[in-house]
Each structure stands twice: as C-alpha cells, then as structure tokens.
C-alpha positions in Angstrom: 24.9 -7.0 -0.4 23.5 -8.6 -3.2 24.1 -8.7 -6.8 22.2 -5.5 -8.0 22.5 -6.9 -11.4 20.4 -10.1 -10.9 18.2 -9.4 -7.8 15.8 -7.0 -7.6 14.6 -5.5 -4.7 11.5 -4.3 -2.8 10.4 -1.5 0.4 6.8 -2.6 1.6 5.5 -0.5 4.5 2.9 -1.8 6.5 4.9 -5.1 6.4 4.5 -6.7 9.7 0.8 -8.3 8.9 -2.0 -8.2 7.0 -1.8 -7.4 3.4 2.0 -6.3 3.9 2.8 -9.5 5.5 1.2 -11.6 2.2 3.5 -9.4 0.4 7.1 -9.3 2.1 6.0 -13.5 1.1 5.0 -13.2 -2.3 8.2 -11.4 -3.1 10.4 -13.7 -1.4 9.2 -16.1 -3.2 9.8 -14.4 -6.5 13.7 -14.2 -4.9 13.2 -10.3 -4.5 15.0 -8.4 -1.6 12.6 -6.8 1.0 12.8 -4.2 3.4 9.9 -4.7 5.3 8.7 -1.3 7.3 6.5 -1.2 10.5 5.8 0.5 13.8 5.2 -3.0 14.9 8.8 -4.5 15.7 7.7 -7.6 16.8 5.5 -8.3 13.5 8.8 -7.3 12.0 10.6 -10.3 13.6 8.4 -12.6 12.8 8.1 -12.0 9.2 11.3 -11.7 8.6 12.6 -15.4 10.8 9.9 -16.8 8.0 11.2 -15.1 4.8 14.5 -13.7 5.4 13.8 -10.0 5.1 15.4 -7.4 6.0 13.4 -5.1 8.6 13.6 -1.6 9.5 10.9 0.0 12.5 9.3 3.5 12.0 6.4 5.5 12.1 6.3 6.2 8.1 3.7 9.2 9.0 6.6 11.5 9.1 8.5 12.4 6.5 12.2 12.2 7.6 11.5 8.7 8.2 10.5 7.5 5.3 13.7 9.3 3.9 15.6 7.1 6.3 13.9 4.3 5.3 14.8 4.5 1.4 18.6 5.5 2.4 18.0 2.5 4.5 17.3 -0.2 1.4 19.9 1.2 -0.9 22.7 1.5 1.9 22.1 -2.2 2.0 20.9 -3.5 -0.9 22.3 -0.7 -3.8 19.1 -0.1 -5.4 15.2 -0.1 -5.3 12.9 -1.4 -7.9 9.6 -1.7 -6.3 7.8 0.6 -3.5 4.9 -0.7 -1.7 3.6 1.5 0.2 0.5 -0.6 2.3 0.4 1.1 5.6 -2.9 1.8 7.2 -5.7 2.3 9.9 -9.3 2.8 10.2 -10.8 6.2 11.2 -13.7 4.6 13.2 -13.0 1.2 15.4 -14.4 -1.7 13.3 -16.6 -3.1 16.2 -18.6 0.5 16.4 -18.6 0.9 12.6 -22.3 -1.4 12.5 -23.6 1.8 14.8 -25.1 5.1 13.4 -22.9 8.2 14.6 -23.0 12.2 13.9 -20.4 14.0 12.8 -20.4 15.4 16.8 -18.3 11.1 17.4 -15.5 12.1 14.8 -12.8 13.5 16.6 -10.4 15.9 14.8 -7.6 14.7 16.4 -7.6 11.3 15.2 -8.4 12.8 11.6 -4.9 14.0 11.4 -3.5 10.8 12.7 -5.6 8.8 9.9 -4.5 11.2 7.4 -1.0 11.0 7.8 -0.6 6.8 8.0 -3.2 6.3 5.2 -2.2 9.2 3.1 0.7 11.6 4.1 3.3 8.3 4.2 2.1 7.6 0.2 2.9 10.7 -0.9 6.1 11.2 1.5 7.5 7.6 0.6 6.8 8.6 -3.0 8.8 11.9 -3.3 11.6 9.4 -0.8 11.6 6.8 -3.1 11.7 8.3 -6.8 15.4 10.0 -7.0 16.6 6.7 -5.6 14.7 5.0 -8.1 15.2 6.8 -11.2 19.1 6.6 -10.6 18.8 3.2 -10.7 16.8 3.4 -14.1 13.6 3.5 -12.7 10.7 1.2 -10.7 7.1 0.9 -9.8 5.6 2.1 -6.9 2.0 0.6 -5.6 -0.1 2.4 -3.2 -3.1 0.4 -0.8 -6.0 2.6 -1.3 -9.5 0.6 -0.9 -12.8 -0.3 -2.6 -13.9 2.8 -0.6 -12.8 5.0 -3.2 -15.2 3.6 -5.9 -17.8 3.3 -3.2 -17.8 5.5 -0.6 -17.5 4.1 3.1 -20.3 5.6 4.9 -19.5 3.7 7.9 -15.9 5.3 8.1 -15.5 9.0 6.4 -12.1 9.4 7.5 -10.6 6.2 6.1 -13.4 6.9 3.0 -11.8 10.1 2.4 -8.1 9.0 3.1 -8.4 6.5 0.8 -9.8 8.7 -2.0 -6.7 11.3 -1.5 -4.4 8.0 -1.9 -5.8 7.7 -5.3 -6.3 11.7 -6.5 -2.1 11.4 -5.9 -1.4 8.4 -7.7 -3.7 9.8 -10.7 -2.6 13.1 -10.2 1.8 12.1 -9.8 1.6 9.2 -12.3 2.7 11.9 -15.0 5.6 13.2 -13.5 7.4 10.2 -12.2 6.5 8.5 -15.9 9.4 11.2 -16.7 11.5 9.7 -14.5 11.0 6.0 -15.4 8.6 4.7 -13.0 5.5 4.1 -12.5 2.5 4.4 -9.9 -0.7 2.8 -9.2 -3.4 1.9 -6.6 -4.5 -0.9 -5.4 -8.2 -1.2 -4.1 -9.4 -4.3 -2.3 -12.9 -4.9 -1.1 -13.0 -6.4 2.7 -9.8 -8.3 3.1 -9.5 -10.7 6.1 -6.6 -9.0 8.2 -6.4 -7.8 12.0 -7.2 -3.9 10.6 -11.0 -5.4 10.8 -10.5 -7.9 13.5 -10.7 -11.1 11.4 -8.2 -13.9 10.7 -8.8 -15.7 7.5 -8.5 -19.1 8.8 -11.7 -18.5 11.2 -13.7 -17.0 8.5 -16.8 -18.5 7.0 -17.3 -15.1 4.9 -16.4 -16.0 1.1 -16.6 -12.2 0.2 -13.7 -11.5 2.1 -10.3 -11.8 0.5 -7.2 -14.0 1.7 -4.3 -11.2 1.8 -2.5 -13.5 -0.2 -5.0 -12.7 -3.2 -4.5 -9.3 -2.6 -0.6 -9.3 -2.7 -0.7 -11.6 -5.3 -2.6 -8.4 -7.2 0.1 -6.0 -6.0 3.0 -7.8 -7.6 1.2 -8.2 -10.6 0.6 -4.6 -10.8 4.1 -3.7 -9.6 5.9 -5.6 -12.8 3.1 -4.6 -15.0 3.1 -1.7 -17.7 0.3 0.5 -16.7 1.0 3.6 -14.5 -1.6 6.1 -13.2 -5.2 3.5 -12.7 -6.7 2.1 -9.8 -7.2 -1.8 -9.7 -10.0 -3.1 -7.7 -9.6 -6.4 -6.1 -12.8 -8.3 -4.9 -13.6 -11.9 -4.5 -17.0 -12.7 -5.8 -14.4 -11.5 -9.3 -12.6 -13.6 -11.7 -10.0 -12.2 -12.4 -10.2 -10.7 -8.8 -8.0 -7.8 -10.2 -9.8 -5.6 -12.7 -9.1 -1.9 -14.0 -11.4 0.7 -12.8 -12.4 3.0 -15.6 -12.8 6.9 -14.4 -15.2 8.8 -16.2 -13.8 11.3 -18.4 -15.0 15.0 -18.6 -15.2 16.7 -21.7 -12.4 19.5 -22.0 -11.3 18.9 -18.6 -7.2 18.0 -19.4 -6.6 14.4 -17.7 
C-alpha cells in the first residue's frame, strides 16, 4: 500500500484505450496511483505492463460494480482523490454515421445499452465514489461528456442525448457533493482520434482531430483545478484547447 500521506490516487473507467488510456499515462507520470477500470481485460494488461497500474475488469453500467470498484481502490490503496469516469460508446456505428437514417434504424434496445455506459456509470460511479471520498477529505471527480452537448450530434441522437444527460448531472450534483468537499466537472472534446471512431492518431492526416493525450492532459488539469459544476470544451483548431463553456442564464430560473 502506499503512503496515503504523500501519493495521491486516481479510478479512471474507460481505461484500457483511447482517452482513458492517455490518462492512466498522464497520471503516472504525475506519480499518482491508478486503478484503471474496463470490460476490456486485455487493454487492461497492456496499460498497466506500461505504467504500473493497478487494474480491475467490469462492466461499470451496473451499479454494484462500480461499488466494487471504489471498495476496490481504497482496499488497496487507502483513499481516493480523483474519479475519472471516461467510459463510453457510440449509439450509431461510426462507418454508417455519413448515411441519412429515420428514427424507424434506432433500435430501442441498444438505447438502453448506450444509456447506461455513457450515462448510468457517471452518475453510479459518482454516488460510489463520494462517501469514500469525502472521508478522506474530499476529491474531484471528471466526467467524458462530448462537444455534442454544445452542438447537437445529428448523426448520432443516442450518444447526442447521452452525452447531454452526463452534463445536466454534473451541473445539476456539483452542489451537493461541493458539501462534501469535492468537486465535479465535464469534459467535452470535439473528434478525438481513438478506436470509438475507428482512427489511430498516428495514421491520421486530419489536424482537427485531437491526440488523446491533449484531451487527458485537459482532464488532469480540470481534476486539480478549483472550479466544480462547468463543462470544458476541448478542440484543436483552440489555443488553449481547454476553454469554459458559458451556459446561458435564465432570468428567475434558480441555477
């Protein structure tokens, strides 16, 4: 175990590639613990033979698990600073997403599936993580929502919509868990280079796509930051590529 007075540490679903994968690095290298948390066991491996994470395999749509999987960090590590909860799919497959559909191609089914990875496991590994947290004096949490909240997705309404609900609970929750010492925020990227849309950044020639590494680099900054309750959007053709979104207010609507 290590010294919970010097090192702080990390959970960061979604870990096994991508944006979580860019993450469970950047952390390391700010020599901050990580449980890194995926379906995909074998991503898990491999990240963690590069960085020296710890690792931990489950479906974080379901509640229970994502209760296992804070019990999980402070069994071994004694506390937990910093939540990062990045998991996510798309609601349409990216190669059919450049064809017009009806509402008659969106299958129900797959709605619910979207909802819970994109959305239910934000606000289930929120409610896991906070008591843990606010024993230990409190934390930041960081939610991946997406660009498609400030600009709707036409192309996929389930992720579109997902992604919005991520957001209306880190707006909406960022109140109550200030009580308790910790914050929340979103983090909303524009099209990042990752295998969710079927591109590695080495191969790409697009320069509005952003390296996963900008995009975690944004995350920890937000993470041991002071604000709680905003959404950041992250884009490349931006300097800095992290920027505040500003909601517009309503008059005498409480916010």
């Amino acid at each position: 175990m290590t010294d919970e007075n010097d090192t702080k540490v990390s959970l960061v679903t979604g870990a096994a590639s991508g944006i979580g994968a860019a993450l469970v690095r950047k952390l390391r290298s700010e020599n901050i613990e990580v449980l890194g948390v995926d379906l995909d066991s074998s991503g898990l491996e491999t990240i963690s033979s590069e960085t020296g994470c710890s690792i931990f395999t489950t479906d974080i749509s379901q509640n229970a698990n994502n209760v296992e999987a804070v019990s999980e960090v402070i069994s071994h590590f004694g506390r937990l600073d910093y939540v990062f909860l990045n998991a996510g799919i798309l609601g349409r497959k990216i190669e059919a997403q450049i064809n017009p559909f009806t509402s008659g191609d969106l299958d129900p089914d797959h709605y619910t599936t979207v909802r819970a990875v994109n959305f239910d496991s934000v606000v289930f590994g929120t409610l896991a993580a906070a008591p843990a947290m606010e024993e230990n004096g409190g934390g930041s949490i960081v939610a991946t929502a997406s660009i498609a909240v400030i600009v709707a997705w036409h192309r996929d309404p389930f992720y579109t919509a997902t992604k919005h609900a991520v957001v209306g609970w880190v707006r909406g929750v960022a109140s109550g868990l200030q009580n308790q010492g910790i914050s929340i925020n979103a983090i909303c990227p524009g099209g990042v280079a990752t295998p969710l849309v079927g591109i590695d950044r080495l191969s790409s020639t697009n320069s509005n796509l952003l390296d996963p590494v900008q995009v975690s680099e944004a995350m920890y900054e937000t993470a041991v930051g002071e604000d709680t309750g905003q959404a950041f959007t992250v884009q490349a053709d931006h300097s800095p590529v992290r920027q505040k979104f500003s909601f517009t207010s309503i008059e005498g609507f409480p916010s």
